[in-house]
C-alpha positions in Angstrom: -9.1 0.4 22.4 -9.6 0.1 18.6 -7.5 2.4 16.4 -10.0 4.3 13.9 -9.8 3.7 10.1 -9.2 6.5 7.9 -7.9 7.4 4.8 -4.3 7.6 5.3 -4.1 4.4 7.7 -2.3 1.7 7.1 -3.5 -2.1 7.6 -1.1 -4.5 8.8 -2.1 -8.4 8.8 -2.0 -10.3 11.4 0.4 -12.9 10.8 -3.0 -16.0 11.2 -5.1 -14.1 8.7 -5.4 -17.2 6.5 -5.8 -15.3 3.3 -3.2 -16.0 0.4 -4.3 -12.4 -0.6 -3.6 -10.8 2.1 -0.9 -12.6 4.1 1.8 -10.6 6.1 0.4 -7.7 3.9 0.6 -3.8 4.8 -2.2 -2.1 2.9 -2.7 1.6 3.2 -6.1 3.3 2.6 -6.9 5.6 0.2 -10.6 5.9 1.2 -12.7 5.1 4.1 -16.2 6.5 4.0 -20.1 5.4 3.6 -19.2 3.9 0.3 -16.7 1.4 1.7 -13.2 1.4 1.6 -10.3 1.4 -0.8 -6.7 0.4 -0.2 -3.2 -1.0 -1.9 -1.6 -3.5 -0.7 2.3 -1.9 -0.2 4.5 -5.3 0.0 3.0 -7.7 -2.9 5.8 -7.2 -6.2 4.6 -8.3 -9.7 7.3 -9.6 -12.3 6.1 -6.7 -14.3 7.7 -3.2 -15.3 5.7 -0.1 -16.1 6.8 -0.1 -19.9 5.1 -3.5 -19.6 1.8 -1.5 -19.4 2.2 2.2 -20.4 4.2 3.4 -23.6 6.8 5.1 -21.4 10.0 6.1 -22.6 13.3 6.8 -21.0 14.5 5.1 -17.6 11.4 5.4 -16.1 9.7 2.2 -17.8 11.7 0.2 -15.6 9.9 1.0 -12.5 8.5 -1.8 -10.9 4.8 -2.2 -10.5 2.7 -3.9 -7.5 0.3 -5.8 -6.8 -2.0 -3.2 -5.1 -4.7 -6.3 -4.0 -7.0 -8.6 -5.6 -10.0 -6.3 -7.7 -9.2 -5.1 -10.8 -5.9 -6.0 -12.3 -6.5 -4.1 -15.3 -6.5 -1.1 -13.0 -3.4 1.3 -12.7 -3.0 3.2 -9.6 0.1 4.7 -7.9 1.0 6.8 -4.1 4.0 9.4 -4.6 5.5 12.2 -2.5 5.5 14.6 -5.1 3.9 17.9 -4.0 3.3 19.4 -7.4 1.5 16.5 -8.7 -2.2 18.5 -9.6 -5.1 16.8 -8.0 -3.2 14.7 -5.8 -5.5 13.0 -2.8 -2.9 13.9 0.6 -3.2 10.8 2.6 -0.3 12.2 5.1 2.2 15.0 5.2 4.4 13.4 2.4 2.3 10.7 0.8 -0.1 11.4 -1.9 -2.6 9.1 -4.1 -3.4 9.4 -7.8 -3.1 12.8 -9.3 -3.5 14.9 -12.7 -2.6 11.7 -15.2 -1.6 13.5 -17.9 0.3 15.6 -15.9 1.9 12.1 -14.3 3.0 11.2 -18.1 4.1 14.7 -18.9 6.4 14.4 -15.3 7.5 10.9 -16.5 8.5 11.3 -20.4 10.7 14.3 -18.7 12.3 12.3 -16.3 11.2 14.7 -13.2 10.2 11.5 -11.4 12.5 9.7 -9.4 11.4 5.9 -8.8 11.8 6.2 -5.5 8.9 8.8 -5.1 6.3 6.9 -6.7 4.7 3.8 -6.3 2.2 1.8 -8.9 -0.1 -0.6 -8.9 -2.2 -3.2 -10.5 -5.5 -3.8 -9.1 -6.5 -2.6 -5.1 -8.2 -3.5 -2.3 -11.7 -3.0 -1.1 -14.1 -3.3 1.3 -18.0 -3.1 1.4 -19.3 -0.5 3.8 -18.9 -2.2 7.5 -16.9 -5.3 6.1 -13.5 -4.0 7.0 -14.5 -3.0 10.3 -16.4 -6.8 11.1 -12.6 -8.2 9.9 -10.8 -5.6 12.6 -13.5 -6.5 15.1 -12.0 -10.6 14.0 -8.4 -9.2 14.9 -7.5 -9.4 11.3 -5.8 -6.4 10.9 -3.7 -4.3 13.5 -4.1 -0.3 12.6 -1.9 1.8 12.1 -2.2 5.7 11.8 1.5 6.7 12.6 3.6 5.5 9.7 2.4 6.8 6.7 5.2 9.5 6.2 7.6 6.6 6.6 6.5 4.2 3.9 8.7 5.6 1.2 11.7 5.2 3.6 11.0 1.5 4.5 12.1 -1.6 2.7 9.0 -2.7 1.0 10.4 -6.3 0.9 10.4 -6.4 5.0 7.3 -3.8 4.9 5.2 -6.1 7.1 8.1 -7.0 10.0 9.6 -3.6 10.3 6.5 -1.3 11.4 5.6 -4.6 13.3 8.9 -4.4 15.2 9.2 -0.8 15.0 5.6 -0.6 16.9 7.1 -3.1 20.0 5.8 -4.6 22.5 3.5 -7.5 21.3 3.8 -6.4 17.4 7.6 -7.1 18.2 6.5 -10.6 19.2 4.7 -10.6 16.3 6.9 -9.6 13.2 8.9 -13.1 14.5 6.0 -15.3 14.2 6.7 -18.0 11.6 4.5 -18.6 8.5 4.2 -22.2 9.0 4.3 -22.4 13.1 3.8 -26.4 12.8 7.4 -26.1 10.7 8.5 -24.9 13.5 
């Protein structure tokens, strides 16, 4: 029985997917509707800091920033769990996407922002109406609707092998399967 997509979901690769994009990726959606879909990828790290892209001052413009997926790198986005954030888009009970900006700059020049409460990103992911669905119907993604209140919690370095082992039985099997299986 196939999972439905929704906003709030999260897409875990399979480990074959054969896509330098999207390999051993967890991407969680933002959107899913007529229009297509709209997702960031949660375990790809740039080599960039915020202050590398916003005038930010204090401690905060050493937050890291991610690779959210392969459109529009000149794109800023960013998931939080803060509540009071205006015009935040709930995509579970303690995750949230985009927000009031201004609002976001106001909350980061006053250092109410903790970094582990936000995420950013560079650039997303998306899907044309019915193309994520034809590469779920491939077995290219394994769906996810349960751990979206734990992303903050989880290492995002071992994002893609802990929900896989935290599911179990054949995701457990999975989260072990090598890269390179002709290495092996």
């Amino acid at each position: 029985m196939m999972k439905t997509v929704r906003s709030g979901s999260i897409l875990i690769s399979e480990p074959f997917l054969g896509d330098p994009n999207f390999e051993r990726t967890v991407v969680l959606i933002c959107r899913h509707d007529e229009e297509g879909t709209f997702g960031l990828v949660l375990n790809r790290k740039s080599n960039l800091k915020l202050s590398d892209v916003l005038d930010i001052e204090q401690g905060n413009g050493d937050m890291e920033l991610n690779i959210g997926g392969p459109m529009q790198y000149n794109t800023l986005h960013y998931i939080h769990q803060l509540e009071a954030l205006q015009e935040s888009i709930p995509l579970g009970k303690s995750v949230f996407w985009g927000g009031d900006y201004d609002q976001l700059q106001e909350m980061l020049a006053a250092g109410q922002i903790e970094p582990d409460e936000i995420r950013f990103f560079l650039g997303y992911s998306g899907w044309s109406p019915g193309q994520l669905e034809e590469e779920i119907e491939r077995d290219s993604w394994i769906i996810n609707n349960t751990y979206t209140d734990r992303l903050f919690d989880l290492d995002q370095d071992k994002l893609w092998r802990e929900i896989l082992k935290q599911m179990g039985g054949k995701y457990k099997v999975l989260a072990n399967y090598p890269i390179d299986p002709s290495l092996n």
